[in-house]
N, C-alpha and C positions, 0 to 999 in steps of 0.2 A: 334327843331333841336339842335341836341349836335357836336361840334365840339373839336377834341384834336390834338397832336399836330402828324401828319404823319396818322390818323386815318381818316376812312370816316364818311359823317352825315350819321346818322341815322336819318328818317325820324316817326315821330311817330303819332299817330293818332291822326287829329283831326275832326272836326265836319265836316259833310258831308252833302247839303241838297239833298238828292236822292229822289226818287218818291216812296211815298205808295201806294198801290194798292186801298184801301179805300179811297183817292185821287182823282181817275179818275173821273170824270162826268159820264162815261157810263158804272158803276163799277154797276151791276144789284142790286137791294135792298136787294136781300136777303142773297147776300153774301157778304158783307157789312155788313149791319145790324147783320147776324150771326160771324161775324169776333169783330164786336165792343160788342158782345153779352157774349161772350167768355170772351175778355180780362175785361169788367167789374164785371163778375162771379171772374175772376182770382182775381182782386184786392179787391173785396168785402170780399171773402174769407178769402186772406191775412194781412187785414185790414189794406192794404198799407198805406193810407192815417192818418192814426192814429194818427200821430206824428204832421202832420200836421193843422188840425182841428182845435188845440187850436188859430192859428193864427187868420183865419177865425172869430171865437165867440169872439176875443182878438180886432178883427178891428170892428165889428158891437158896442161892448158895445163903444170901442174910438169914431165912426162918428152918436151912437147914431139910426143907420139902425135897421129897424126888416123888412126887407125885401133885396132879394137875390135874382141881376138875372142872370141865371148862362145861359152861350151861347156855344156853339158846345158842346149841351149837349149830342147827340147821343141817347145809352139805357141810361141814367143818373148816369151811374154808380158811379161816384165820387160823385157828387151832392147827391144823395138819401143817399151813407152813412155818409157822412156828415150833412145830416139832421137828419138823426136817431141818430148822436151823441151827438147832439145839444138836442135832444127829450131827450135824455136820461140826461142829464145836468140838463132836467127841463127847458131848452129854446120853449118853446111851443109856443114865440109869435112870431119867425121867421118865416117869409114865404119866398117858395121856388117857383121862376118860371123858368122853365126847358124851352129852346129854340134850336132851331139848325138850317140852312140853308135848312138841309134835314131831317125834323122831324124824328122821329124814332118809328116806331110801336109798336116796344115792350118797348121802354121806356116808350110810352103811355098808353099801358098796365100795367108796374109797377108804375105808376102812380096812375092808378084808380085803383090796387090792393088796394094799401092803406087808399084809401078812409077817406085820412087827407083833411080839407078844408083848410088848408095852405100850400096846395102843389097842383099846375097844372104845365100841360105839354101846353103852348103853341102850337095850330095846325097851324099858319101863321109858314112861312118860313121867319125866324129874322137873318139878316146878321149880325157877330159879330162886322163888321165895319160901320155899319150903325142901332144900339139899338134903334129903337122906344121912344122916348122922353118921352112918359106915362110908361114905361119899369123903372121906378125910385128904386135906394136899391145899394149895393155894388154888382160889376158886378164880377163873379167868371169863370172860366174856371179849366177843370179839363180833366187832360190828351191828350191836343190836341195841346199844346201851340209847343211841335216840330215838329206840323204838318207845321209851318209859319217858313221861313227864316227870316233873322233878319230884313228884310227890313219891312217886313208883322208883325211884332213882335212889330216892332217900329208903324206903322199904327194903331195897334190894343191901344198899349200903350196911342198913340198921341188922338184917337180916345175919349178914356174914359177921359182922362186928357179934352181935350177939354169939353167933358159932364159936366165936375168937378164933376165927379162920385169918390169912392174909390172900387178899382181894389184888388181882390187875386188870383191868377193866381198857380194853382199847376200842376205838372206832374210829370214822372219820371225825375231826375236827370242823368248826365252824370256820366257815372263810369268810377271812377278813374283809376281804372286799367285798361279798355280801353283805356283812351286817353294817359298812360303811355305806352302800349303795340306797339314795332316796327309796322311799318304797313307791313311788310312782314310777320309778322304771325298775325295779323290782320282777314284775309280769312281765318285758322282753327279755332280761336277764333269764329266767325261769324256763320263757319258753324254747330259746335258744336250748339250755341243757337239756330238757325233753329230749328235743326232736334229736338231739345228738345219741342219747340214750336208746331213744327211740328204733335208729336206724343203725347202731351200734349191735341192736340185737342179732340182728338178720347177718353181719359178716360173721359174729363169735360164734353163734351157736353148731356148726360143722365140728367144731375143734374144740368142744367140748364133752369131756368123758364122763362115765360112761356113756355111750349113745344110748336115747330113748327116742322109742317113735312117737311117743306124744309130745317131747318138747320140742320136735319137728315139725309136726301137726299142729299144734297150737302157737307156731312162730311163723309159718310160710304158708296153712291154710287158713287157718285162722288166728292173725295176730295177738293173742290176749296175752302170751309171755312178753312180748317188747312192751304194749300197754303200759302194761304191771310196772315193768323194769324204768320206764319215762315216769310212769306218775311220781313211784317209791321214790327212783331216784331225784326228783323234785323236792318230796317232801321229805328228805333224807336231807338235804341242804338247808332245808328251814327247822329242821328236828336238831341239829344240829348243836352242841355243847362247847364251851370254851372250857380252859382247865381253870378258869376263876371262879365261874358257876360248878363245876365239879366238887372244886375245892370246899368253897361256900357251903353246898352239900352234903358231902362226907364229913368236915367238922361239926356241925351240928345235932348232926344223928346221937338218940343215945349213947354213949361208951365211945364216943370220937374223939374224945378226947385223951383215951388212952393208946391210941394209934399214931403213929406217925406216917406223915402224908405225903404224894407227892403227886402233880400234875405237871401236864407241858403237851408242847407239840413234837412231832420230829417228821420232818417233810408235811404230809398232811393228816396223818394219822395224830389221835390224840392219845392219851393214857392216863390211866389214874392208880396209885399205885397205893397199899394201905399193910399196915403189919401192927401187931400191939408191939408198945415199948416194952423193952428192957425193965424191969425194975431195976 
């Protein structure tokens, strides 16, 4: 809020926890699954995550981990290319185990595309707030983290810190010129990304693997994957975390105070990165 002197506030945007559509409990799997199918096509391609990677391979050699358990892993899309960067590094002795609440078929699928013995797809359904105790390695999440308000943010935090696990946590980053932007023009800004979204869906989805005939079906007969994909991605930008509010966050949590912390941006991805200290 700006205040001057005979002038009114302007109200400016800030974070919103609104409902994704991918969200719901009775959000069918395959339009779900085709909606999270998509946006990790998108990111893979863009090699969003690039920037941040180095953090990840930067915490395993600091707590000495060759092993990574990544949780609302969906189709894996973050996880899997952050393995292949590591692959390519010549990190061969990390192992990845892929988990989600509501496993993902086609993650399971790109899974045993690759047919690496340091990479499974967990089939139990692994609560991010409750990791399996034999589930041991640095616990990562990727892309999902502004699915949780901060309340759930801090649970997740509190959760791992209790484990005395070390935690890297990536997603999109809040954009700055969103949360600079009055909130009265806020709704054009918004609905412009929609529709970009929107009609983004219909060129990617050919040149996404594996092929399925329902995210076909449910994109060019009946649109509810591009939907999904405009709405989420909407409120994906208003869910949205800066690494100050992360930060804020993760210090507070019970036992935060025996970790040592770190947040940032790199291009547009964000991270949060967490390990206990040294005594």
């Amino acid at each position: 809020m700006k205040r001057g002197a005979g002038t009114p506030i302007i109200a400016f945007v800030r974070r919103m926890q609104l409902v994704e559509l991918e969200d719901l409990p009775w959000m069918p799997a395959a339009i779900r699954d085709g909606g999270t199918d998509l946006l990790d096509f998108g990111f893979d391609r863009l090699e969003f995550y690039r920037g941040v990677v180095p953090k990840l391979g930067a915490l395993l050699d600091q707590t000495g981990c060759t092993q990574v358990i990544d949780v609302c892993s969906g189709g894996g899309g973050g996880a899997l290319y952050a393995m292949r960067a590591l692959r390519d590094e010549g990190r061969g002795d990390v192992r990845f185990v892929l988990t989600d609440r509501y496993p993902n078929e086609a993650g399971r699928a790109r899974v045993a595309e690759r047919k690496d013995p340091g990479l499974v797809y967990r089939e139990e359904s692994v609560d991010a707030l409750a990791v399996p105790p034999e589930l041991d390695g640095v616990r990562t999440m990727w892309s999902a983290l502004h699915h949780f308000p901060p309340e759930a943010v801090a649970a997740l935090v509190a959760s791992t810190v209790r484990d005395g696990k070390p935690l890297a946590f990536f997603d999109v980053a809040a954009s700055p010129a969103l949360r600079r932007l009055p909130g009265v023009l806020a709704p054009l800004a918004l609905g412009v990304n929609m529709t970009m979204l929107f009609v983004g869906s219909f060129v990617l989805v050919p040149f996404v693997r594996p092929l399925r005939a329902s995210r076909w079906a449910l994109t060019y007969l009946l649109p509810l994957i591009p939907t999904l994909v405009a709405w989420d991605g909407m409120v994906s930008a208003l869910r949205a975390y800066t690494p100050d509010e992360l930060l804020a966050i993760a210090r507070a949590v019970p036992g935060g105070d025996a970790y040592a912390w770190d947040a940032g941006v790199a291009g547009s991805a964000l991270y949060l990165t967490g390990c206990p200290r040294v005594s």
